[in-house]
Backbone as a printed PyTorch tensor [residue, N CA C, xyz], in Angstrom:
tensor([[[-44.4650, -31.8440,  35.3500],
         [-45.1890, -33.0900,  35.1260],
         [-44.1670, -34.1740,  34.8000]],

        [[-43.8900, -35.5240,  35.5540],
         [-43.2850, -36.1290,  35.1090],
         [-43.6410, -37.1610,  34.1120]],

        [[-43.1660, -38.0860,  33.4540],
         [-43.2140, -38.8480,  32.6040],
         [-43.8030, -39.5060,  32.8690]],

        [[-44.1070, -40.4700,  34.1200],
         [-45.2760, -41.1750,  34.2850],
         [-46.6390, -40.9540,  33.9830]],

        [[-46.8660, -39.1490,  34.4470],
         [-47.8960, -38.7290,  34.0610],
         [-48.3910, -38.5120,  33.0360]],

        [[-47.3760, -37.8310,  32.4440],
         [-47.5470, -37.3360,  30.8100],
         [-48.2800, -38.7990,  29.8910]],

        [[-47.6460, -40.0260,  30.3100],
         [-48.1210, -41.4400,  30.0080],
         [-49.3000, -42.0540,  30.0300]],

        [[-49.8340, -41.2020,  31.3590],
         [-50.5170, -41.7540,  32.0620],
         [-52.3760, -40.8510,  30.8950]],

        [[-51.9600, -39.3790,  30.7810],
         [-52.6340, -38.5550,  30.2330],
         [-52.7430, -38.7000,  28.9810]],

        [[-51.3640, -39.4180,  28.0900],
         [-51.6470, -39.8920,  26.9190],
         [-52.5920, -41.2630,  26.4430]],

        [[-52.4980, -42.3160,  27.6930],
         [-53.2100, -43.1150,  27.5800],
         [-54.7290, -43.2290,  27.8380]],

        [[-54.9740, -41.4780,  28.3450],
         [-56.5250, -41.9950,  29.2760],
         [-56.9020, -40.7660,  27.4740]],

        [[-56.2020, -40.7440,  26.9980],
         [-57.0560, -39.3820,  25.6960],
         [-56.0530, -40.0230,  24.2100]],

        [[-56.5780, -41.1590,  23.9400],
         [-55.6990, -41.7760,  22.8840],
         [-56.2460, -40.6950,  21.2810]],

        [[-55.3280, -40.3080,  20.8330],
         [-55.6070, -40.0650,  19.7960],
         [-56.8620, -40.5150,  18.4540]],

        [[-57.1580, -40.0130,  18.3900],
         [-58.2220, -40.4480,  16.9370],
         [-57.7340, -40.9500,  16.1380]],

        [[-57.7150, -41.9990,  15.2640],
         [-57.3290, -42.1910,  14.0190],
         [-57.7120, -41.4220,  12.5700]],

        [[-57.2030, -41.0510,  12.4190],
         [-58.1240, -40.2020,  10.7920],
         [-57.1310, -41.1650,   9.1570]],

        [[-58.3120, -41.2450,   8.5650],
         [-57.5500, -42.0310,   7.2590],
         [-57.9530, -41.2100,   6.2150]],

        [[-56.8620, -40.4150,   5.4980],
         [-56.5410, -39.2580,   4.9640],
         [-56.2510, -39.4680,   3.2410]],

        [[-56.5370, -39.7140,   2.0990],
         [-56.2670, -39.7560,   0.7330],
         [-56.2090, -38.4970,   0.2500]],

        [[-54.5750, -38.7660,  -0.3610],
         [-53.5270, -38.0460,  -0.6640],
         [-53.5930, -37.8100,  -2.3730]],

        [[-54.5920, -37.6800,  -3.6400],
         [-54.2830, -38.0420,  -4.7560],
         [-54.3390, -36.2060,  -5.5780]],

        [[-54.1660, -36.9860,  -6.4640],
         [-53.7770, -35.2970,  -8.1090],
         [-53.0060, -35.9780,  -9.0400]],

        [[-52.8760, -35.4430,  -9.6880],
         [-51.9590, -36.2070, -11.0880],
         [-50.3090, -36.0270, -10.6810]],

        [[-49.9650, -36.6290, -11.2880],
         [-48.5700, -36.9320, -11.4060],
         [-47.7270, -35.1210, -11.3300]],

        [[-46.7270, -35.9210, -10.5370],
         [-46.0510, -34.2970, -10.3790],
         [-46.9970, -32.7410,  -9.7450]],

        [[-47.8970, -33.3670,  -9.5300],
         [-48.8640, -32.0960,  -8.4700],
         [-47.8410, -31.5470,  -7.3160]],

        [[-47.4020, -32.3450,  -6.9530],
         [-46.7010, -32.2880,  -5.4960],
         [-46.8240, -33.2030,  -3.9250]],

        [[-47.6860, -34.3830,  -4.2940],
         [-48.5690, -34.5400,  -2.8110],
         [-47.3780, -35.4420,  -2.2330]],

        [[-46.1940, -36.1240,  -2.7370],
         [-45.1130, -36.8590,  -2.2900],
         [-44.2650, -35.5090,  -0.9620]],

        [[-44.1240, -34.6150,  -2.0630],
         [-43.4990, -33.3080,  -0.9370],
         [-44.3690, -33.0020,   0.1640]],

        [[-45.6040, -32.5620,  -0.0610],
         [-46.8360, -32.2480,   0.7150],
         [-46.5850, -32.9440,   1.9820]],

        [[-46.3280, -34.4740,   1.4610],
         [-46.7470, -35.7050,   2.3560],
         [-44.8030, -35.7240,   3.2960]],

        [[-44.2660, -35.3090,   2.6830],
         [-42.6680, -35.3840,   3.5490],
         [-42.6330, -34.1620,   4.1520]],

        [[-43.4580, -33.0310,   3.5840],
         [-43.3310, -31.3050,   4.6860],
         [-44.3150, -31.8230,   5.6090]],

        [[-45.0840, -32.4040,   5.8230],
         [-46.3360, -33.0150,   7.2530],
         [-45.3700, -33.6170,   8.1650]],

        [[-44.3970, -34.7330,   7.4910],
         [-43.9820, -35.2380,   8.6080],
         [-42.4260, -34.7910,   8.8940]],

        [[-42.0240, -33.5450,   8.5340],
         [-41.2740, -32.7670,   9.1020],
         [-39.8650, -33.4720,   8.1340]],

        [[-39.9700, -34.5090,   6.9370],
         [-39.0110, -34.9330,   6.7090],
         [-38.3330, -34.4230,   5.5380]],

        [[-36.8670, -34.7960,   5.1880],
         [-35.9870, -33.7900,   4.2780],
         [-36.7720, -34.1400,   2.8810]],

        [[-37.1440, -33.0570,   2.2190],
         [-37.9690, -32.9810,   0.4960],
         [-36.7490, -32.3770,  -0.5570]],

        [[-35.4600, -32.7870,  -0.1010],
         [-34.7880, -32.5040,  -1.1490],
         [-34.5610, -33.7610,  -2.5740]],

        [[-35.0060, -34.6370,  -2.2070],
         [-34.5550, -35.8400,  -3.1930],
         [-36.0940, -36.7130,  -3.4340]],

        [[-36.6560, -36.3830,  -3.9350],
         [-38.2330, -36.8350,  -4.4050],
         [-38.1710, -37.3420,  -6.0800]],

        [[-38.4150, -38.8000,  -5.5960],
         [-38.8090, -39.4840,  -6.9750],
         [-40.4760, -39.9130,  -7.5490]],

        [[-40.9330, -39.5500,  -8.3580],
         [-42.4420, -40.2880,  -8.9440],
         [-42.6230, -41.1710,  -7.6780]],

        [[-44.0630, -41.1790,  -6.9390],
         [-44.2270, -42.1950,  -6.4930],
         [-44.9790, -43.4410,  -7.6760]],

        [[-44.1800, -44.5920,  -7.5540],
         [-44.8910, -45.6780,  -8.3660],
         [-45.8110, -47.0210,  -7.9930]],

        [[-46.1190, -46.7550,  -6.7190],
         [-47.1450, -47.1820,  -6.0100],
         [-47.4440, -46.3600,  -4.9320]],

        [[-47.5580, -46.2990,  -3.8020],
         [-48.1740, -45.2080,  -2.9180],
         [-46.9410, -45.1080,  -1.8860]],

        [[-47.3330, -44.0890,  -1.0950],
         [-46.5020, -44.0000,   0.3120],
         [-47.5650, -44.2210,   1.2330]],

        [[-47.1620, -44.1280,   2.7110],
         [-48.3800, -44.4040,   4.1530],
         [-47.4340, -43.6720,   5.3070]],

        [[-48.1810, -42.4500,   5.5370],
         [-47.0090, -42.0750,   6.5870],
         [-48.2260, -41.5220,   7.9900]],

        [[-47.8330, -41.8240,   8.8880],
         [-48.7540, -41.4210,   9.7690],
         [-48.1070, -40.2330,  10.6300]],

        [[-48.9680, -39.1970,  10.7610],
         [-48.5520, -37.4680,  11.2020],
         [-49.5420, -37.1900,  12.1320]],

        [[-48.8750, -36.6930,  13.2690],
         [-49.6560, -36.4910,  14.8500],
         [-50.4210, -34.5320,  14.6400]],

        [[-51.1390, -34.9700,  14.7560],
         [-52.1610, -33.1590,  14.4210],
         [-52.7220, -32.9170,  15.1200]],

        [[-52.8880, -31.8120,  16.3740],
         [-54.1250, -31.6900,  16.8930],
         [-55.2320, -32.7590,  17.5320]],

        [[-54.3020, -33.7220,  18.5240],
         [-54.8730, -34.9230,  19.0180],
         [-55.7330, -35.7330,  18.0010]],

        [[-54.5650, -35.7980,  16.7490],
         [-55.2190, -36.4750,  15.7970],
         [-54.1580, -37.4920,  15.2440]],

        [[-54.0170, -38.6050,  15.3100],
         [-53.3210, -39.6330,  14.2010],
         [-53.7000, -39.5190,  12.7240]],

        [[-52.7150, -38.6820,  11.7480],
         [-53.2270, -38.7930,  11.0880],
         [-52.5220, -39.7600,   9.8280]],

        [[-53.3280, -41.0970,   9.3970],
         [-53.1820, -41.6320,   8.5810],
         [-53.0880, -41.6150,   6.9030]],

        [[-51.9330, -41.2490,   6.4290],
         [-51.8910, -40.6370,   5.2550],
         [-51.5390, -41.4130,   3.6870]],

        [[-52.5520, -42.1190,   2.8500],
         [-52.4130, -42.2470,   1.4830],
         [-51.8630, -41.6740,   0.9050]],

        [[-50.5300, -41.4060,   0.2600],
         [-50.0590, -41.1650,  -0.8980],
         [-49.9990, -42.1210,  -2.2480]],

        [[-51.3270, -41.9850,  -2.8060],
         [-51.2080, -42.9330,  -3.9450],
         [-50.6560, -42.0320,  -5.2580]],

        [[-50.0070, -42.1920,  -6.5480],
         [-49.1510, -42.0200,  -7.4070],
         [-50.2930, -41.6790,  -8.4980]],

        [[-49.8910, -40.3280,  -9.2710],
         [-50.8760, -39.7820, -10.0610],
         [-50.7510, -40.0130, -11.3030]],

        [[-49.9200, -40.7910, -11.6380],
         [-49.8800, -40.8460, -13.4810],
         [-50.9140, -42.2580, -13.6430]],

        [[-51.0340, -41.6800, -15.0490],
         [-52.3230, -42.1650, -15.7850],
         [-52.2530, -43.2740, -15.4200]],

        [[-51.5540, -44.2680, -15.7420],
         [-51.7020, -45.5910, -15.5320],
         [-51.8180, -46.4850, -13.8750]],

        [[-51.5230, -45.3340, -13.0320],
         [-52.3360, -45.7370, -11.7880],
         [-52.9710, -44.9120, -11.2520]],

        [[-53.9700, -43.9970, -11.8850],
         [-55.0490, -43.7660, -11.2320],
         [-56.6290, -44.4980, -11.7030]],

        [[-56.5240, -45.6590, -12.4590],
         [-57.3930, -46.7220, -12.3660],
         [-57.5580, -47.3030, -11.1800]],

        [[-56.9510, -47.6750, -10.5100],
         [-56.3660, -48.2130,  -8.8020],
         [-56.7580, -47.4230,  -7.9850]],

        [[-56.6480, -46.0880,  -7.7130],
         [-57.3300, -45.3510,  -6.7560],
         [-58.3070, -45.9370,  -6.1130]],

        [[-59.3320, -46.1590,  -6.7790],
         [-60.9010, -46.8340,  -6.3530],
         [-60.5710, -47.1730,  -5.2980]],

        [[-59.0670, -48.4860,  -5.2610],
         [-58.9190, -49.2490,  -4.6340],
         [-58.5910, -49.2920,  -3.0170]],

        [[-58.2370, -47.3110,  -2.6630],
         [-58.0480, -46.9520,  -1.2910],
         [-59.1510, -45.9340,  -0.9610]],

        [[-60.2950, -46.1280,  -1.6590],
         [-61.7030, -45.3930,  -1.1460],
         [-62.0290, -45.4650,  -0.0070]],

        [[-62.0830, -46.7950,   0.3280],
         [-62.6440, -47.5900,   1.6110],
         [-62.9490, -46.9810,   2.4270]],

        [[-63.2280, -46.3340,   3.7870],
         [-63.0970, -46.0050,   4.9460],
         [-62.1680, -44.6320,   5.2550]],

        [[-62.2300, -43.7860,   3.7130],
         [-61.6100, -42.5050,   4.1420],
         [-62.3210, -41.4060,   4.6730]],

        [[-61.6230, -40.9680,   5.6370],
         [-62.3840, -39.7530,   6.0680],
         [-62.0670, -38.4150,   5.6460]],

        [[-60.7520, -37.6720,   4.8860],
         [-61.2110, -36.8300,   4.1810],
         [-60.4950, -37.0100,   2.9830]],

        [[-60.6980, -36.2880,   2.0380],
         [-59.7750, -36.3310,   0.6280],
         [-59.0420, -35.3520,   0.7450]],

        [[-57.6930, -35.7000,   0.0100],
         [-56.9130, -34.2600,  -0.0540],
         [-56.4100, -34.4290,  -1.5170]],

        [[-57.0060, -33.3250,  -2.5720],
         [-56.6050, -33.2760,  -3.7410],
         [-55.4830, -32.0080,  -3.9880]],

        [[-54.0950, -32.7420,  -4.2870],
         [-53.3090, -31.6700,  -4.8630],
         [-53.4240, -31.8740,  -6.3580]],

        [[-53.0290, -30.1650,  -6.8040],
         [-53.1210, -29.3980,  -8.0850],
         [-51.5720, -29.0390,  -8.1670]],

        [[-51.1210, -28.8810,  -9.2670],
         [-50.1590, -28.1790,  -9.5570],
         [-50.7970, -26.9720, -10.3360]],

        [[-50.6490, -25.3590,  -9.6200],
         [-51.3740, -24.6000,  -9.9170],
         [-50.2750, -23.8470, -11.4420]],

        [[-49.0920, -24.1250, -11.4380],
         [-48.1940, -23.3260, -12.5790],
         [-48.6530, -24.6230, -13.6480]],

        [[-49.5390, -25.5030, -13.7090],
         [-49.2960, -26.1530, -14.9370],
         [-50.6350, -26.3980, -15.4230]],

        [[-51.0760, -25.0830, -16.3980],
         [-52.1650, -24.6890, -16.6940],
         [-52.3650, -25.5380, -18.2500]],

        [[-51.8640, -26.1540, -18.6170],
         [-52.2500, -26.9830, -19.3240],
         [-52.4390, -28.3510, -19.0600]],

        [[-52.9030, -28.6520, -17.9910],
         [-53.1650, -30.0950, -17.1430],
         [-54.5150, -29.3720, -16.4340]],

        [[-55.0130, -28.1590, -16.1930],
         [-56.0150, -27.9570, -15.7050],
         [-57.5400, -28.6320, -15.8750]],

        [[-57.5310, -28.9330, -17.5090],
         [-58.6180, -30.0120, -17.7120],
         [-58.6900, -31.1000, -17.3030]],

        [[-57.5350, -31.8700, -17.1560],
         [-57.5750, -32.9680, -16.7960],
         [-57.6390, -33.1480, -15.3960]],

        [[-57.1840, -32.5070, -14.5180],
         [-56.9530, -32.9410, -13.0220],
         [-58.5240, -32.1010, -13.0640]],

        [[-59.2510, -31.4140, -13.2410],
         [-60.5600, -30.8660, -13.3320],
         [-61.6180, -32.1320, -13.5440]],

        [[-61.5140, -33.0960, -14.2880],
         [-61.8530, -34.0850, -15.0120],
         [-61.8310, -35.1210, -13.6590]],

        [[-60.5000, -35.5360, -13.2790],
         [-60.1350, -36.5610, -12.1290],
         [-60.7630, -36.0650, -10.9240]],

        [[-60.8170, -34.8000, -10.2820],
         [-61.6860, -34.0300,  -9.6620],
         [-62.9460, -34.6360,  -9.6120]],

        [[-63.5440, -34.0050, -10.1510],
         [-64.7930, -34.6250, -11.1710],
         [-65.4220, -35.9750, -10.3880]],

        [[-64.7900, -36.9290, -10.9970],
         [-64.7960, -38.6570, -10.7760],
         [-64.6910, -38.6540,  -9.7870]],

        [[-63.7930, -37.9980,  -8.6700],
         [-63.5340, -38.3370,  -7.4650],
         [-64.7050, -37.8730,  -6.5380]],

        [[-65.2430, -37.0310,  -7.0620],
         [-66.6050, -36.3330,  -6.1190],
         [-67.7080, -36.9580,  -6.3320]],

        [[-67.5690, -37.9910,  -7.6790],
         [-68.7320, -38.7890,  -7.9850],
         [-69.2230, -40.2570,  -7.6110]],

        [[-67.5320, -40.5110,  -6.7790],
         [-67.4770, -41.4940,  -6.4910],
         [-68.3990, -42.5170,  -5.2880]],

        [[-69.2000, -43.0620,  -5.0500],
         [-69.9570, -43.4930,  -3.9450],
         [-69.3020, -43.8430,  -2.3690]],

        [[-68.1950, -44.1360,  -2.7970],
         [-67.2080, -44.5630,  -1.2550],
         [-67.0310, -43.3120,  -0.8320]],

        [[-66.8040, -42.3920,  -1.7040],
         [-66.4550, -41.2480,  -1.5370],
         [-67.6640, -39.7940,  -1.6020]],

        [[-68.4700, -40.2940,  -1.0900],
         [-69.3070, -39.5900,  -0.5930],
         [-69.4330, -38.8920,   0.4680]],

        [[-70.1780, -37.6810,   0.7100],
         [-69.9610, -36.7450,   1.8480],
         [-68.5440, -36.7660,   2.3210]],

        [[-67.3650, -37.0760,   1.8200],
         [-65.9590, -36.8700,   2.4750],
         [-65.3370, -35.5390,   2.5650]],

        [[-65.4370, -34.7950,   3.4490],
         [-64.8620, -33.7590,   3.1360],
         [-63.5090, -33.5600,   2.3320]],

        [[-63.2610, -32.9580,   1.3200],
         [-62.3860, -32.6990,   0.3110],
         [-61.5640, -30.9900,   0.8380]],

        [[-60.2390, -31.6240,   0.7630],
         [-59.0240, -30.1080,   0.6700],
         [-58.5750, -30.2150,  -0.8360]],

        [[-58.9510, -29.3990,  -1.7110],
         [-57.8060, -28.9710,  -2.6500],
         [-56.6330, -27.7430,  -2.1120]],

        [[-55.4320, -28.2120,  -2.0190],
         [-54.2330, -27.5620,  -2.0990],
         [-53.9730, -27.1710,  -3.4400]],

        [[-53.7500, -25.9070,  -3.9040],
         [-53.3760, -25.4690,  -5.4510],
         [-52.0590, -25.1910,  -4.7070]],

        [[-51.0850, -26.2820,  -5.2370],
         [-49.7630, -25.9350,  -4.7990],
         [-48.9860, -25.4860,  -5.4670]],

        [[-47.3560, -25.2840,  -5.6380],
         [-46.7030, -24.2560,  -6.3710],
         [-47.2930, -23.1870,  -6.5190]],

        [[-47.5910, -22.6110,  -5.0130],
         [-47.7230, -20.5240,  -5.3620],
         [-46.7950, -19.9860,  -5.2080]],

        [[-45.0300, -20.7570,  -4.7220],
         [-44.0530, -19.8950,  -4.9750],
         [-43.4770, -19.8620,  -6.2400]],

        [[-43.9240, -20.3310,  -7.3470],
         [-43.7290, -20.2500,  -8.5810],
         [-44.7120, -19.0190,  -9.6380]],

        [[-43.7350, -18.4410, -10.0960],
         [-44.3640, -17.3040, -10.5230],
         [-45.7250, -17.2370, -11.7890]],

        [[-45.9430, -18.1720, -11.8050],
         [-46.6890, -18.8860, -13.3340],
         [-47.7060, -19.1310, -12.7660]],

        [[-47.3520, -19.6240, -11.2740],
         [-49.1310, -20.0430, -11.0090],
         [-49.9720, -19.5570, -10.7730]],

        [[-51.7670, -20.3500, -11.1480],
         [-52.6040, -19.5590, -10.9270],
         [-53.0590, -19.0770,  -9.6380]],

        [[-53.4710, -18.2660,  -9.0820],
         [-54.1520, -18.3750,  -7.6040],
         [-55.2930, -18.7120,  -7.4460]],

        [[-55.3540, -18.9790,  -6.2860],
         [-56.6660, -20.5510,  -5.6630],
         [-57.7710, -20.2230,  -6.3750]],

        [[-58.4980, -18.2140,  -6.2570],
         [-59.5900, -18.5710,  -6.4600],
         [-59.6590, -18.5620,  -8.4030]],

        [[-58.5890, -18.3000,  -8.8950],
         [-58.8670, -18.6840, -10.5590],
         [-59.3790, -20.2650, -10.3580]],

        [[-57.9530, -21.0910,  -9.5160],
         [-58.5780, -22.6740, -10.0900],
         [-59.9410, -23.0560,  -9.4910]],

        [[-60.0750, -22.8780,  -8.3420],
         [-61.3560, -22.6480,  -7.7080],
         [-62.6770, -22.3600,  -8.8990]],

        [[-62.9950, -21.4410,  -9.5980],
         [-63.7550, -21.1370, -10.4440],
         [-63.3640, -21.3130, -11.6540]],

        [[-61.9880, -21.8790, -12.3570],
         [-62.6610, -22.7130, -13.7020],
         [-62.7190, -24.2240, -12.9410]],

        [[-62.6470, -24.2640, -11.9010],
         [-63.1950, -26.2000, -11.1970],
         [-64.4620, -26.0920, -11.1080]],

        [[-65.4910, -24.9770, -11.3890],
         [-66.7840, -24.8130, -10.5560],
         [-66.7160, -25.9680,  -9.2450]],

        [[-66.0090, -25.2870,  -8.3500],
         [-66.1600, -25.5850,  -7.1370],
         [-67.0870, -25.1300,  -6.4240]],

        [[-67.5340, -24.1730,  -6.5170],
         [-68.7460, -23.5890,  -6.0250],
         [-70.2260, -24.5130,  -5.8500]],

        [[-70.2470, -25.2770,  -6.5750],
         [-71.0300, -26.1160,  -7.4370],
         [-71.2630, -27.2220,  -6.5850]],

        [[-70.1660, -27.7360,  -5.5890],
         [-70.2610, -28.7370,  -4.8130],
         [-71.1610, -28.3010,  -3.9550]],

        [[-72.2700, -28.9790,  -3.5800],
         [-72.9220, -29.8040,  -2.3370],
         [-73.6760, -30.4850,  -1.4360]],

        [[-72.9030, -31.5880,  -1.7360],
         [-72.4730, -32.7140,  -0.8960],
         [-71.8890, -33.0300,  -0.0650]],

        [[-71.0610, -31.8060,   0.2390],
         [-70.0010, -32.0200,   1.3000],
         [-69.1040, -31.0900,   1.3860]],

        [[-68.2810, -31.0860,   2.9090],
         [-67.5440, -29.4110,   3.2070],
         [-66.6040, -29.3480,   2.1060]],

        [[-65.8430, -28.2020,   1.7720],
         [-64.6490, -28.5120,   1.0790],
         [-64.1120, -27.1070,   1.5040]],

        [[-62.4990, -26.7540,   0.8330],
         [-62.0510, -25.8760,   1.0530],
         [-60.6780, -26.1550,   0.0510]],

        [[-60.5950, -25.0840,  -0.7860],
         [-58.8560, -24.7630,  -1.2190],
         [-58.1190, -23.7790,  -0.7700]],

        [[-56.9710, -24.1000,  -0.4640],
         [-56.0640, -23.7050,  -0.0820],
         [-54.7350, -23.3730,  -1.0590]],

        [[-54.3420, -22.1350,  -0.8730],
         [-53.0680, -22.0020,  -1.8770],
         [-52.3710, -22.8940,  -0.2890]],

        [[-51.1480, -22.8840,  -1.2110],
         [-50.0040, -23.5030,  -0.3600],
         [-48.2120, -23.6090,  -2.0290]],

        [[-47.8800, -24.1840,  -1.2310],
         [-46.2750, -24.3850,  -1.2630],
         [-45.9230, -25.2680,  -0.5580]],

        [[-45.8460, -26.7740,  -1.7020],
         [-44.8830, -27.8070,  -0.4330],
         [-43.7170, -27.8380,  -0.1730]],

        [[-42.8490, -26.9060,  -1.0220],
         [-41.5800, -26.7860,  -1.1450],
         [-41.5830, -25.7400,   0.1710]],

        [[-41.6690, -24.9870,   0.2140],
         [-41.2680, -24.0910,   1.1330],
         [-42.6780, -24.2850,   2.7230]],

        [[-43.5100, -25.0580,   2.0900],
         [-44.3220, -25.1500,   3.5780],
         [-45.6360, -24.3960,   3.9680]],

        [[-45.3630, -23.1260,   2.7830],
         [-46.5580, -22.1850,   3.4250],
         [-47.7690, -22.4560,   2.8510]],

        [[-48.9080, -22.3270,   3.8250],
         [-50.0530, -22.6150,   3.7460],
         [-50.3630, -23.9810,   3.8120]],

        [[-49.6470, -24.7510,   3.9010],
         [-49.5580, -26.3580,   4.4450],
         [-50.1760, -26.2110,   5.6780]],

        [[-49.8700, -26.0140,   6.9030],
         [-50.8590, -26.3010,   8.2700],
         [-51.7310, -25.4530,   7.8720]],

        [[-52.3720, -24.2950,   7.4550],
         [-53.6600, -23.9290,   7.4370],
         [-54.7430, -24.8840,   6.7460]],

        [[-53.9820, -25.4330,   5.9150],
         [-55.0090, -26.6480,   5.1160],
         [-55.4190, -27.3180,   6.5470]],

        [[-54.1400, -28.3080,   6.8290],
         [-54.2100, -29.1630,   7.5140],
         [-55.0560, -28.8760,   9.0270]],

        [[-55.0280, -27.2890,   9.4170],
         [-55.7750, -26.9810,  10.4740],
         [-57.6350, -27.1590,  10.2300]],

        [[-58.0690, -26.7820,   8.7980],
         [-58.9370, -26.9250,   7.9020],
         [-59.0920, -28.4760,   8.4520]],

        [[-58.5620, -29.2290,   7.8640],
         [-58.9060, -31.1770,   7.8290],
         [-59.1950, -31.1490,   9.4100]],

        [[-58.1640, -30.8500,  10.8380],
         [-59.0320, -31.3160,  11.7010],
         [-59.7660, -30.5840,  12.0720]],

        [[-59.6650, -29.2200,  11.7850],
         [-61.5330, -29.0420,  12.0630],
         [-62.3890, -29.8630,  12.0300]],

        [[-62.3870, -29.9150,  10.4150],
         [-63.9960, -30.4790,   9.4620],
         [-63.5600, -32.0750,  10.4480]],

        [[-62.3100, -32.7520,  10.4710],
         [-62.7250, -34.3360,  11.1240],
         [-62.9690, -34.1770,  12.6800]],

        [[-62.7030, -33.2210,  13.4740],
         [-63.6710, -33.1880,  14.2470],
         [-64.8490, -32.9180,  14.6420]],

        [[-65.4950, -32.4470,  13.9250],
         [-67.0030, -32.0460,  13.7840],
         [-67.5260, -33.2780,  13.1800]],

        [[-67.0070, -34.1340,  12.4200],
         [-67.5480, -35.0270,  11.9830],
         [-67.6220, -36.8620,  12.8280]],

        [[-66.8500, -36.3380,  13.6450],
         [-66.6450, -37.4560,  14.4280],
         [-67.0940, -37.3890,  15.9350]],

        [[-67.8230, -36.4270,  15.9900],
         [-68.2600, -35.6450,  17.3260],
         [-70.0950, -36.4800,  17.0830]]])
């Protein structure tokens, strides 16, 4: 196939847009999460202190990605990238079991939110290559996740450091956004 064509096939089947929110508390992981998607180096990661925007090609999908910044003092602001998302992606830091109430809590708010209605939701419980952490279905059931519905959801263990279980989430998101956009 030459290049004309290949051009020609990309233009007659344009990608979807999907607009993707990236949030969890501070130090969850979703900055790494968000640099292992787009294949880029996660050795040097600082606090995000306002958001990142990175857009990642999936499964004839554009996917448009929020990384907004999880410490306390900007997740008042969140609200502020509700708008027009189509799914949520909540990272956990699963080894830091004394933050479990609280990101349980932010959870919470975020499912209660009206913009954020029927959005399908991924929790990633990340850090499972850390030996401390809990596995999915502990956080899963003290989140009463079960409890949701309103809308699809799914957690996923994963590892943004090392990658694993990252595309199974992400195979998860375009599922559920193609069924929903169908």
């Amino acid at each position: 196939m030459g290049l004309l064509s290949i051009l020609r096939k990309l233009k007659s089947a344009p990608d979807q847009e999907v607009r993707i929110l990236l949030l969890g508390l501070d130090n969850a992981g979703k900055t790494t999460l968000l640099k292992q998607l787009a294949s880029e180096d996660i050795s040097h990661i600082t606090p995000t202190q306002g958001f990142n925007i990175k857009s990642v090609q999936s499964q004839g999908f554009k996917l448009n990605v929020w990384d907004i910044g999880g410490q306390r003092k900007i997740r008042p602001y969140w609200r502020n990238y509700f708008e027009n998302t189509d799914v949520l992606i909540y990272v956990i830091d699963s080894a830091d079991r004394k933050r479990f109430e609280e990101t349980g809590q932010e959870l919470a708010e975020l499912l209660d939110e009206e913009k954020l209605s029927s959005v399908p939701v991924l929790i990633f419980a990340n850090k499972q290559d850390l030996l401390t952490a809990a596995p999915a279905s502990e956080i899963a059931e003290g989140l009463n996740l079960h409890t949701i519905r309103d809308r699809v959801w799914q957690i996923q263990s994963c590892s943004a450091l090392t990658g694993e279980g990252v595309q199974d989430g992400m195979n998860w998101v375009c599922k559920n956004v193609s069924a929903k956009k169908k």
